[in-house]
matplotlib code that plots the C-alpha trace (Angstrom):
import matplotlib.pyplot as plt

x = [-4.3, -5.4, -3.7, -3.4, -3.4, -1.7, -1.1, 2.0, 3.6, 5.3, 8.8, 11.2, 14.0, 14.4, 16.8, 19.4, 17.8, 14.2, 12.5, 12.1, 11.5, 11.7, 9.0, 9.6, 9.7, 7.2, 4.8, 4.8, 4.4, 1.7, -0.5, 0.7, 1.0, 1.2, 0.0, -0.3, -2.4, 0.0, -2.0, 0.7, 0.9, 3.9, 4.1, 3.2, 3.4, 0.4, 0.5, -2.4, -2.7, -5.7, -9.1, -8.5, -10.7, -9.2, -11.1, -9.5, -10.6, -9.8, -6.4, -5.8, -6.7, -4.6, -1.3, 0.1, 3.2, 6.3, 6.6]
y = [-13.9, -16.0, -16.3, -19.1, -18.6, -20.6, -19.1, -18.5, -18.3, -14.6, -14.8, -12.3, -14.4, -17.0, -20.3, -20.4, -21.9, -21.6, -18.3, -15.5, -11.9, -8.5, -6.8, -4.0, -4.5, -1.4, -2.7, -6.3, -4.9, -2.7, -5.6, -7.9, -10.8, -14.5, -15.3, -13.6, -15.2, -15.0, -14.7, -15.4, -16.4, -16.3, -12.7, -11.4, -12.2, -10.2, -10.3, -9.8, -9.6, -11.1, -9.7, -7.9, -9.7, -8.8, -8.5, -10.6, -9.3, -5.9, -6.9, -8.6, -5.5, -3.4, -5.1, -3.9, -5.4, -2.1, -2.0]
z = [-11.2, -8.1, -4.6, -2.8, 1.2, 4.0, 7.6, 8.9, 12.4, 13.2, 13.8, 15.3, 14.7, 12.1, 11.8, 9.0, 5.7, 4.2, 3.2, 5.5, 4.9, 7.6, 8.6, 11.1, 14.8, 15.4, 13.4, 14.3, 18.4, 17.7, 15.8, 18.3, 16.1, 16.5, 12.7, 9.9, 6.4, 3.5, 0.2, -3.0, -6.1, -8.9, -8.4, -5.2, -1.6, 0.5, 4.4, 6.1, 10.0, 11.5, 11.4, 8.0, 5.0, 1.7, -1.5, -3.8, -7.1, -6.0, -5.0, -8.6, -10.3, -8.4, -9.7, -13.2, -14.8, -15.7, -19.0]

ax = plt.figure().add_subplot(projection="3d")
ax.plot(x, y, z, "-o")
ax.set_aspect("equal")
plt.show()
């Protein structure tokens, strides 16, 4: 499992169309974002706010598929 990462402009409101996804207000205000760095793949979709490095293989092993 890999992720692929692309940045992404924060949004409190979004146009009609396309892919969006909610994240609450509070905790959008308190990091005080203007860009977050998605990390995804077929599976998962990470969001991480600026200034946090994730370890990548640790993040793939921490995903199991329900049996």
């Amino acid at each position: 499992m890999s992720f692929l990462r692309k940045k992404y402009k924060v949004r409190r409101v979004t146009s009609a169309g396309g892919h969006q996804i909610s994240l609450p207000p509070g905790w959008i205000e308190n990091k005080n974002l203007q860009e977050a760095e998605v990390l995804y793949n077929s599976d998962v979709v990470v969001i991480v706010p600026p200034g946090i490095k994730v370890n990548e293989k640790v993040l793939e092993g921490a995903f199991e598929r329900e049996k």
